[in-house]
C-alpha positions as CSV (number, residue, x, y, z in Angstrom):
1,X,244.1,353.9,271.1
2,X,244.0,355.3,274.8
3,X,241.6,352.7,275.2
4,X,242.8,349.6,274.1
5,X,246.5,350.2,276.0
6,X,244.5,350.4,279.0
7,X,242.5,347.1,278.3
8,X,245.7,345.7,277.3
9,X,247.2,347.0,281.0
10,X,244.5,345.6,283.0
11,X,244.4,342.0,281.2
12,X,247.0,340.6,283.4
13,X,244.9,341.9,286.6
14,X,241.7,340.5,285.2
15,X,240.8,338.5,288.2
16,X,241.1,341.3,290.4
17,X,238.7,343.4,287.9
18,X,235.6,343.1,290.3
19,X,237.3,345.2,293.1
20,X,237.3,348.5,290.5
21,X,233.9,347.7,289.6
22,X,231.9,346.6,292.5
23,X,228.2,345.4,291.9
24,X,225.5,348.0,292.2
25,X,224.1,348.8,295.6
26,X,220.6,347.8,294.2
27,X,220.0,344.5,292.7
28,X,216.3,343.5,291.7
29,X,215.3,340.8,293.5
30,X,215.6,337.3,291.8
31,X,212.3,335.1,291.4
32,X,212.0,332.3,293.9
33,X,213.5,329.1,291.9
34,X,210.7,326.4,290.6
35,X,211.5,322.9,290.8
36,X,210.8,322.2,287.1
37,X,210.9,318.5,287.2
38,X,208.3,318.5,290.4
39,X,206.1,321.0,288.0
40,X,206.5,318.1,284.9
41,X,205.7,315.6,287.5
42,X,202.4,317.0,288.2
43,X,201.7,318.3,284.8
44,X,202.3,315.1,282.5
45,X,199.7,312.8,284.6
46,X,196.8,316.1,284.4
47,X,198.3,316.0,279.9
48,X,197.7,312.5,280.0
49,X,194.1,312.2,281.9
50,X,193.3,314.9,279.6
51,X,194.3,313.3,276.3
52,X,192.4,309.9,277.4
53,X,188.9,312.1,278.4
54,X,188.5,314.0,274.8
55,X,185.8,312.0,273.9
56,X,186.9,311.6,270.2
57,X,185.6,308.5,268.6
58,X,187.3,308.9,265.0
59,X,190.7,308.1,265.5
60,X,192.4,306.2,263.1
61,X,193.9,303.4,265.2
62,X,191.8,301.3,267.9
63,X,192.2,298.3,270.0
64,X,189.8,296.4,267.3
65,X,191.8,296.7,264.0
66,X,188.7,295.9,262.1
67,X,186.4,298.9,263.0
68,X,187.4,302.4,261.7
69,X,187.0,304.3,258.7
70,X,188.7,303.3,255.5
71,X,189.8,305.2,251.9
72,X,190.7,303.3,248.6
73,X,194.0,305.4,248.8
74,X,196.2,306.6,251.3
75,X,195.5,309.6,251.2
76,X,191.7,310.2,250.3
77,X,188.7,310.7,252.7
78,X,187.1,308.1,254.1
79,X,185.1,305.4,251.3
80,X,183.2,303.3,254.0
81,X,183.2,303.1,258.2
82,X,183.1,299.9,260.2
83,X,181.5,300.2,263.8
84,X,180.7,297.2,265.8
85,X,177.3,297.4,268.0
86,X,176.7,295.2,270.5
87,X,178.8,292.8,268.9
88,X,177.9,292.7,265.4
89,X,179.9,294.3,262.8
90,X,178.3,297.3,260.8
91,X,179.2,298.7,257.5
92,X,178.2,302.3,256.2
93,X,179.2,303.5,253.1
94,X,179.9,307.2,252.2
95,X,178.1,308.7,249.0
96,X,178.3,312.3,248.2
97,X,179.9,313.0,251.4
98,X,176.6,311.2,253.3
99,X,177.0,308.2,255.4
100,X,174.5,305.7,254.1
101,X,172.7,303.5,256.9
102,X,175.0,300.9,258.4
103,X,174.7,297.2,257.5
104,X,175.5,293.9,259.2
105,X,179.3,292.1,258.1
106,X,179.8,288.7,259.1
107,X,183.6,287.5,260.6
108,X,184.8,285.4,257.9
109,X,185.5,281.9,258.5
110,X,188.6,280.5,257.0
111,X,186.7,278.5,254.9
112,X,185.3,281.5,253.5
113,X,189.3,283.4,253.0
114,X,190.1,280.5,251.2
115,X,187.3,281.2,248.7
116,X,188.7,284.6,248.1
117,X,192.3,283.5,248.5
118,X,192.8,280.3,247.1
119,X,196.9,280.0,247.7
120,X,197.4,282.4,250.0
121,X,194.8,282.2,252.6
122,X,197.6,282.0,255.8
123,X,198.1,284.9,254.9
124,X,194.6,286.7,255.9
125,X,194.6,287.4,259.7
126,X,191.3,287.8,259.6
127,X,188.1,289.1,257.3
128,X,184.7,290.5,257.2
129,X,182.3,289.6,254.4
130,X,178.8,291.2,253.7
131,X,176.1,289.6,252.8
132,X,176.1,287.8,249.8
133,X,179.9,288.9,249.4
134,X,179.8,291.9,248.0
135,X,182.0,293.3,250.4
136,X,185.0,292.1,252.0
137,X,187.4,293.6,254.4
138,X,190.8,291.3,255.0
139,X,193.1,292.3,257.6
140,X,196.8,290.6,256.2
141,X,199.4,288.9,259.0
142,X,202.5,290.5,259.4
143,X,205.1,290.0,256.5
144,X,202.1,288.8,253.5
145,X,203.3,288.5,249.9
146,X,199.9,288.7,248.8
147,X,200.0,290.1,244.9
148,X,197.9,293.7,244.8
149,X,199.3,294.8,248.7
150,X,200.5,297.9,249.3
151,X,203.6,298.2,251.6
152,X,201.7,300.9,253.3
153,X,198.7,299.0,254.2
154,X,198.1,296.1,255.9
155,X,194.8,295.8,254.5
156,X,192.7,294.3,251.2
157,X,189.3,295.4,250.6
158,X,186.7,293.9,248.1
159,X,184.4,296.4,247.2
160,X,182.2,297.3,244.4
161,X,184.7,299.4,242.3
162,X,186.9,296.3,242.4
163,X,189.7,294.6,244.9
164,X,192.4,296.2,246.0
165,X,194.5,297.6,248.8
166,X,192.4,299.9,251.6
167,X,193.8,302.4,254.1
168,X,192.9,303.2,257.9
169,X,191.9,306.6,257.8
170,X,190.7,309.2,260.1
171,X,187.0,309.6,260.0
172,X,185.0,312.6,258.9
């Protein structure tokens, strides 16, 4: 009780509070200030150089929306792996979690989309077909209707288990 009339006695003096209490002779000695935003400065060109350099070859989205690996659902492993060397178009196929040897894919003509899609061929950006068509890979334009797309993919795949939607996917 003591206590609190004494707090409630020194409330109106309250500014003059630090002359009855004055700071300890010894302080510790404050750390020098950083410049934070000349540390970020330096720091997020050395993040970014670093991120570019990691070397990683299986990320899911590249300059070259055709190459890449690719699963029958959004989210399954990989089904089959586009890779284009020296300028040709290669396929490999995943079986029992092995990557069979790669073979050649042909850029489709458009021509060729309208044999696969009859009505709706403007809407094919553009394709790769294997040999004797037994696979096809059609990349659709922004904003196509076609019947069978997912709204999560912008891709169609013909493959031997069918036609259907495909999904970029990270590669294992």
């Amino acid at each position: 009780m003591a206590l609190v009339v004494t707090l409630s006695l020194l409330l109106p003096f309250h500014t003059h509070l630090h002359n009855l209490f004055p700071p300890p002779a010894y302080t510790a000695p404050r750390p020098p200030r950083r410049n934070t935003m000349r540390l970020l400065t330096c720091l997020l060109p050395l993040c970014l150089l670093l991120a570019a350099c990691t070397g990683q070859r299986d990320l899911p989205f590249r300059a070259d929306p055709m190459t890449g690996c690719f699963a029958t659902g959004p989210r399954k492993a990989a089904d089959f792996r586009i890779e284009q060397q020296a300028g040709q178009y290669q396929l490999s196929l995943r079986s029992d979690a092995q990557w069979k040897p790669p073979t050649p894919l042909l850029s489709a003509s458009p021509a060729q989309i309208r044999q696969f899609f009859p009505n709706d061929a403007e809407q094919i950006e553009r394709a790769l077909l294997g040999q004797g068509n037994t696979f096809g890979l059609f990349l659709l334009r922004d904003g196509a209707t076609l019947k069978g797309r997912a709204r999560n993919s912008d891709y169609m795949g013909l493959l031997v288990i069918g036609a259907g939607p495909v999904y970029r996917t990270h590669c294992d």
